[in-house]
N, C-alpha and C positions, 0 to 999 in steps of 0.2 A: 558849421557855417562860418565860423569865425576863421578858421584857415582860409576860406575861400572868400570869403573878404579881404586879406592880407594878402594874399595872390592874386588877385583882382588888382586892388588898391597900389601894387606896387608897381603895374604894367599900364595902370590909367588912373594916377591920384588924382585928378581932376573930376572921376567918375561922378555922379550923385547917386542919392537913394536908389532914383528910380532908375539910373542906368545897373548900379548893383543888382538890385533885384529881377529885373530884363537876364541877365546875365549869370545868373547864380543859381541852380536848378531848387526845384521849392522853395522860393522864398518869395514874402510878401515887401512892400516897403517899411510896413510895422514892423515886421523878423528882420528888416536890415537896420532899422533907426534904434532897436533894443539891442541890438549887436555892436552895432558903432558903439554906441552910449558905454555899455560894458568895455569895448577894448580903449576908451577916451580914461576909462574909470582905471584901466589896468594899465595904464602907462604906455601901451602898446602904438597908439595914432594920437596926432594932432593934427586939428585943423588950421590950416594959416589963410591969411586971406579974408576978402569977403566973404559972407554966406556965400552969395550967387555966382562969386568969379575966384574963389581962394581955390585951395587945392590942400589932400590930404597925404603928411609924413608920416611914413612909420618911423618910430622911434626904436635905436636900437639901445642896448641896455649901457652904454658908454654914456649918453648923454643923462 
């Protein structure tokens, strides 16, 4: 599921939970908010911005 967040996330970083999970085949918004949380944890995305109007970077291993 986590690849498919990063391929998600990279075509619609703006996306939220619930557009993630609408969009990501079995997944709940709980299965996407413990998946973020994990790839946040693994250097992999950050969020910039507001909660409601920010938007999310994947990070690549340079920065």
């Amino acid at each position: 599921m986590q690849k498919d967040i990063l391929a998600y996330l990279a075509i619609n970083p703006a996306a939220s939970r619930k557009d993630l999970a609408l969009h990501i085949d079995n997944s709940t918004e709980d299965g996407i908010k413990y998946n973020l949380d994990r790839l946040k944890k693994l250097g992999l995305i950050q969020r910039e911005g507001a909660a409601k109007g920010g938007h999310w970077k994947i990070v690549n291993g340079n920065e």
